[in-house]
N, C-alpha and C positions, 0 to 999 in steps of 0.2 A: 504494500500500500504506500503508495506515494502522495505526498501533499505539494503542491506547487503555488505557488507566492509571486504574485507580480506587487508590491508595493506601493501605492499611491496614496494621498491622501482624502479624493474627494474619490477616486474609484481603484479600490486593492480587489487584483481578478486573484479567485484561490480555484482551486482544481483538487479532486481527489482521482488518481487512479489508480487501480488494482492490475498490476501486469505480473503477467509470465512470462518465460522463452518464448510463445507464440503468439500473444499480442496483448491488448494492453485495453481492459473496457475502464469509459469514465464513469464511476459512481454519482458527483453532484462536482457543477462547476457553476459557475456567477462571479456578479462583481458586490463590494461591500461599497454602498454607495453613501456617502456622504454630501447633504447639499450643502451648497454655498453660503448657508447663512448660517452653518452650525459651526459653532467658535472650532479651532484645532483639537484642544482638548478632548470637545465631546467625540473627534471622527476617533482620535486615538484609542479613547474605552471603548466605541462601536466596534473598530477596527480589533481591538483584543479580545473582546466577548466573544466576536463571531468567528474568531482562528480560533476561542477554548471549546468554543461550541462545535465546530468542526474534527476538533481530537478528540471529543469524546465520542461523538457519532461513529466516527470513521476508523480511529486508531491509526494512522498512519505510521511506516516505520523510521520514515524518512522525509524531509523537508529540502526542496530544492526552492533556490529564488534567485530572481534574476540578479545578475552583478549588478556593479557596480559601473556608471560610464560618465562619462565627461559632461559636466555642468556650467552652462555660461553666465549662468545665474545662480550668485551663493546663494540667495534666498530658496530661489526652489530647490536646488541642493538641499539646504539644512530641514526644510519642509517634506522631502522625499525620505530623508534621515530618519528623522522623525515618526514616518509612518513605515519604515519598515524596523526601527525599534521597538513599534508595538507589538509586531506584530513575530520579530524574533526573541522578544525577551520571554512571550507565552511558548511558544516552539521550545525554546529551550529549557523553560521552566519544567515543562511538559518531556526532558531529556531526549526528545529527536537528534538525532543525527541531521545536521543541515548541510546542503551542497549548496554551490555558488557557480553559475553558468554565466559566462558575456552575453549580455543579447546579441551579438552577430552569429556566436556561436549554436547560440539557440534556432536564428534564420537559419543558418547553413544546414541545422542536424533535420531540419523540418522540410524545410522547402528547397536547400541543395542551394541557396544563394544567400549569403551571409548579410543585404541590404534587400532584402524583402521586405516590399510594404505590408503594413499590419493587415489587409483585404486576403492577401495569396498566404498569409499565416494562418488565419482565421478559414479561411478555403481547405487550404491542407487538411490542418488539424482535425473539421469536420469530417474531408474523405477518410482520413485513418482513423477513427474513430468510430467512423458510422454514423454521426450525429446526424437527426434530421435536418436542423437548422444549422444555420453558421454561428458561433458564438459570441456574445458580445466581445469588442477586441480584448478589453481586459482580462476576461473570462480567456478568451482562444491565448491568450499570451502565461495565464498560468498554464490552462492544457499543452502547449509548446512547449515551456521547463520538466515539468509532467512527466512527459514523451520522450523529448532530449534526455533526462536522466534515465530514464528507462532503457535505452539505446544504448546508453552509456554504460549504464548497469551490466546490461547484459552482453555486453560484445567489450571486453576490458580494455583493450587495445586499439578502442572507436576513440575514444577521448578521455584524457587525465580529468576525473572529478575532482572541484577544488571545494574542499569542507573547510568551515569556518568554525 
């Protein structure tokens, strides 16, 4: 059971899936959504409730999320910071195992092109999956880390997992 984490603060996409050697079904994906007029605070306790609520449900063994990438704005930096402390200080509280993928890495392992727009991510991810619908992007970008580590898991020599 894998849990996958894209971090944001007004929308964190989480994924649960259950994979094997032969593929990989998603139990529940979405995004934690936070509006605009709720102070940072309240998205941060949303934001950790709904990752405790997700480990209890699901039990995952393992927690992948997206790295870490280049910010040209400290503010949104420290604000992206932010909401993915919430939401690894429960993971870890919770003693998962955490992995750390680049997003290009995660385009490449998905859709074979390391700048893949979020549309051909969120496509992908549905064809391998099986999903009816396309996922919201947030959502198709956890299932992306999801899958990437799954891949990764299972074929040792596909790519170095970086655990944090």
């Amino acid at each position: 059971m894998i849990l996958g984490l894209d971090p944001s603060l007004r929308g964190t996409g989480y994924a649960v899936l259950r994979s094997d050697r032969a593929r990989a079904v998603a139990l529940t994906h979405g995004t934690i959504a936070c509006p605009a007029n709720w102070p940072r605070t309240r998205c941060l306790a949303h934001i950790a409730r709904t990752v405790r609520r997700l480990l209890r449900q699901h039990r995952p063994a393992v927690c992948v999320v997206e790295g870490l990438f280049y910010a040209q704005n400290l503010k949104t930096a420290l604000i992206l910071g932010e909401a993915r402390g919430a939401a690894l200080a429960v993971v870890a509280e919770a003693g998962l195992e955490v992995y750390e993928i680049a997003p290009r890495k995660v385009k490449q392992a998905i859709v074979g092109y390391g700048a893949a727009r979020k549309e051909a991510v969120g496509r992908m991810v549905q064809r391998l999956l099986g999903l009816r619908d396309v996922p919201e992007p947030d959502a198709a970008d956890a299932l992306a880390l999801a899958l990437a580590h799954a891949q990764a898991a299972g074929h040792p020599g596909l790519a170095a997992l970086k655990s944090l």
